[in-house]
N, C-alpha and C positions, 0 to 999 in steps of 0.2 A: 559406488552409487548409493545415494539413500532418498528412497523410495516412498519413507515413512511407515509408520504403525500399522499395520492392519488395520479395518475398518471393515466389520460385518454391522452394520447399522446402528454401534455407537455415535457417542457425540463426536464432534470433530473439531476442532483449531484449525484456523488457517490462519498461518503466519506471514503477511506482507511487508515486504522490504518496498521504500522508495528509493530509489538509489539517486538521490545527489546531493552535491557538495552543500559545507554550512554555507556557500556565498551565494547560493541559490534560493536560499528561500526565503519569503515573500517577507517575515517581518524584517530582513535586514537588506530590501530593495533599495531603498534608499541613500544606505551604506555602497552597496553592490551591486549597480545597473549593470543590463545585459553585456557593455560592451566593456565591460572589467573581467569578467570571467576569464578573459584570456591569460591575465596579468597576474590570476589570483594563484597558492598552491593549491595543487590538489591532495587530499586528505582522503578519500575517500574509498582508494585500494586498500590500503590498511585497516582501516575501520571493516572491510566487508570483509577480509580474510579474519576478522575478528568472531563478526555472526557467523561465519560457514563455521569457521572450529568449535562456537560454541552450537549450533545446532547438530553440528557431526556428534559431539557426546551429548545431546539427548533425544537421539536421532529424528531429527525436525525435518520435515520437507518443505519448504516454504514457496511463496511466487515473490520473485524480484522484480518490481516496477520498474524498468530501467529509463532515465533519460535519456535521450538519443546523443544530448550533446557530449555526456559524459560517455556512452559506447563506444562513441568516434574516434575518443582519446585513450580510450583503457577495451580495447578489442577482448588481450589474454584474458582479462580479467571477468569478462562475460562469459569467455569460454568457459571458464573454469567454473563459473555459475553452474553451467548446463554441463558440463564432462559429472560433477558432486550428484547430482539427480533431482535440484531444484527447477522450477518452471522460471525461463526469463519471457517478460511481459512487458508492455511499453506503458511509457510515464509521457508520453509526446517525444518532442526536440527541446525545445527554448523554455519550458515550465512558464508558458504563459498562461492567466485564467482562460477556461475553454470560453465562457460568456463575454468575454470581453475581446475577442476576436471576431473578426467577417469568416462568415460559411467557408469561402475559398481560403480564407490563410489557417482557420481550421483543419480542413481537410489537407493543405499543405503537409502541416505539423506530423498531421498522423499519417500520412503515407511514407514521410520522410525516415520518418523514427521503426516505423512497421517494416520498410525494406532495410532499413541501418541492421538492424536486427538480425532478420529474418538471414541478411549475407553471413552476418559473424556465427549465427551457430547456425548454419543451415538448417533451419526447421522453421516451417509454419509457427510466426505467432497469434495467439488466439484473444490475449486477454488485453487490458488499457484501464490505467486509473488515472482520472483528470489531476494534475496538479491541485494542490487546496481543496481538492473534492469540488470543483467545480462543473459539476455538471450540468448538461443543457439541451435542448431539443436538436441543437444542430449539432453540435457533440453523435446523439445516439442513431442519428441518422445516417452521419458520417462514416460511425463502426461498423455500421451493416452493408454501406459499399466497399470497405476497404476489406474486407473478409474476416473481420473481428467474429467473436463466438460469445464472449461474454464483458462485462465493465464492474468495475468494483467501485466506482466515483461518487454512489450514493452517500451522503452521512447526516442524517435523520435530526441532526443537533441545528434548530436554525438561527441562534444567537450569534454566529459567524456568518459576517456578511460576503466570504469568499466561498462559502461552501452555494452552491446549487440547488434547487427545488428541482423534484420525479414531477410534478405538477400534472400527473394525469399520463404519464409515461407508459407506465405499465402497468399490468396486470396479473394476476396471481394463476397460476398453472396449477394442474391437478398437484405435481410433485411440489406444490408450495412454494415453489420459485417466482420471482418478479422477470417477468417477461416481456417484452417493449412488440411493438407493432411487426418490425422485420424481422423479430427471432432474438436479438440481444438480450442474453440474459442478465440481470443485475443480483449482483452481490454485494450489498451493501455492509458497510462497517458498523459494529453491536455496538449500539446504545442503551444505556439502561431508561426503560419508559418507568413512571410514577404518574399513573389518572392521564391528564393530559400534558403533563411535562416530560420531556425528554433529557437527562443528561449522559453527557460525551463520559462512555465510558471505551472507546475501542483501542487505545494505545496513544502514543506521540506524546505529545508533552501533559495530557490527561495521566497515561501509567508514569510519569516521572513526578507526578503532582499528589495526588492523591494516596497516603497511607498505605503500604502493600498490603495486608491483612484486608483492608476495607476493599480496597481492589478486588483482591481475589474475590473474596467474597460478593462482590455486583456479579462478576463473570460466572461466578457460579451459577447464582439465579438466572442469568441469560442462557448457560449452556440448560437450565434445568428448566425450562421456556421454549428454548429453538433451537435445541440437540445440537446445534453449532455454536462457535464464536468466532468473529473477523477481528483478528489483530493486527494491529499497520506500526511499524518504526518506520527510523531514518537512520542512515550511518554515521552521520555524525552526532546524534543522542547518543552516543557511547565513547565519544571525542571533549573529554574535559580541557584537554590542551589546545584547543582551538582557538584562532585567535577571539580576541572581545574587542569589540564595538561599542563605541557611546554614541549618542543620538538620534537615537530609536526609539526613545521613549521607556519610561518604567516598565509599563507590560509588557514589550513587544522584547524587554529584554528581560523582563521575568520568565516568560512563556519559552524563550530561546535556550535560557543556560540553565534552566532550574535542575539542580539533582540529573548533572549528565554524569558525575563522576561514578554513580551507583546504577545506574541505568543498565550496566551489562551482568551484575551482581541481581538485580531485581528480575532480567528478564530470568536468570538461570532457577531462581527462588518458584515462578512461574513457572517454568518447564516442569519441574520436580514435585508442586502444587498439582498438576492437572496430571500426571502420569499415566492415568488411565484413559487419557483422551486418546484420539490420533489426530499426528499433527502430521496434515497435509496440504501439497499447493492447493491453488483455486483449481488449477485444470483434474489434477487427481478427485476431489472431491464431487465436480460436476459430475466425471467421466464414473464412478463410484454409484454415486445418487443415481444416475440414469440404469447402472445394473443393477440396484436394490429396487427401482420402481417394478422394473418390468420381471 
């Protein structure tokens, strides 16, 4: 089991996995509609027994976003999530944008993916990160009948037009949490603010993008700002042998393959960087926060 770092009221990392395959995501849709998935390999068990070996030696606790469609197919593989002492959490079923679905095929999504789950490692799940960070009013409504506890789908950067607007969502609690109307709490992913500009600094193709040294050094001023940092990969950012795609356009194939070959090299350079942090899941951190308040 690994539990993570101690945490008597230092900073904290929290390390988020989304867990699906490179034919899943959204800049190679085009490439890879939903109903090729079946036809595609999957890549993905490998790559995640990657992250777990390298968080086991720098004993990392993280929460795994999992997509339901890939749970369905790779059950051991979840276990072995949750047997290691990481939190699995849902990523929906299909990775469709939450905004661009009806209330009911929303709500579908997420009960499907919440009991997919919920069967394979017998435990309550608690957490949910919208695909693309898409979050949305019926999204947060949704989590709070389906017995969600908290949502990490915030991402503060609004030059992505796939990412979601809080637009009045929530509200700030004594313990400085963002808090939505039926109790869901939001964990949103670190951006670094400048005046009134926001840049994407929380992981994904931003940490494969930007200068390690300079990186660090944003997360630093965020962790020395808001005692925390949310960091999010993907398993295949650490999959250079994947296959490649034309027809997606320059950026959408800039943003996909950039610096994957060093990406498992840079997260370790990070671990080793922040060593005095604790790096723990979303649910550790919450369940933490709430016995340092009181």
């Amino acid at each position: 089991m690994n539990p993570g770092k101690p945490n008597n009221g230092g900073p904290a990392i929290l390390i988020t996995v989304d867990v699906e395959d490179y034919f899943q995501v959204e800049n190679l849709r085009t490439v890879y509609p939903l109903e090729s998935w079946d036809s595609c390999d999957l890549r993905v068990d490998s790559c995640v027994h990657k992250l777990l070996d390298l968080f086991e030696m720098f004993h990392v606790q993280a929460t795994f976003f999992v997509l339901g469609w890939i749970a369905e197919r790779c059950h051991g593989l979840i276990r072995e999530i949750k047997a290691l002492g990481h939190e699995v959490a849902s990523h929906g079923y299909m990775h469709k944008l939450c905004f661009e679905q009806s209330r009911a095929s929303l709500h579908e999504d997420l009960y499907r993916s919440k009991s997919l789950l919920e069967d394979i490692t017998r435990e309550p799940v608690y957490g949910y990160r919208a695909p693309s960070f898409s979050i949305s009013e019926n999204l947060i409504e949704s989590l709070g009948e389906l017995g969600f506890t908290y949502d990490s789908s915030y991402n503060s950067f609004a030059m992505n037009r796939r990412y979601g607007h809080a637009n009045g969502f929530f509200h700030k609690s004594e313990e400085n949490f963002l808090v939505a109307k039926n109790g869901i709490v939001e964990l949103p992913v670190s951006n670094l603010e400048a005046g009134r500009f926001v840049v994407p600094w929380s992981g994904g193709g931003y940490f494969r993008f930007w200068p390690l040294p300079l990186f660090e050094a944003g997360v630093a001023r965020i962790i020395h700002n808001d005692r925390r940092y949310i960091f999010y990969c993907h398993p295949w950012e650490i999959d250079p042998a994947q296959p490649r795609v034309d027809g997606i356009g320059f950026l959408n194939r800039f943003r996909h393959y950039v610096n994957l070959g060093k990406t498992l090299d840079r997260m370790g350079h990070f671990f080793s960087r922040f060593e005095d942090c604790s790096f723990v899941s979303c649910g550790t951190y919450l369940q933490r926060s709430k016995t340092l308040a009181t």
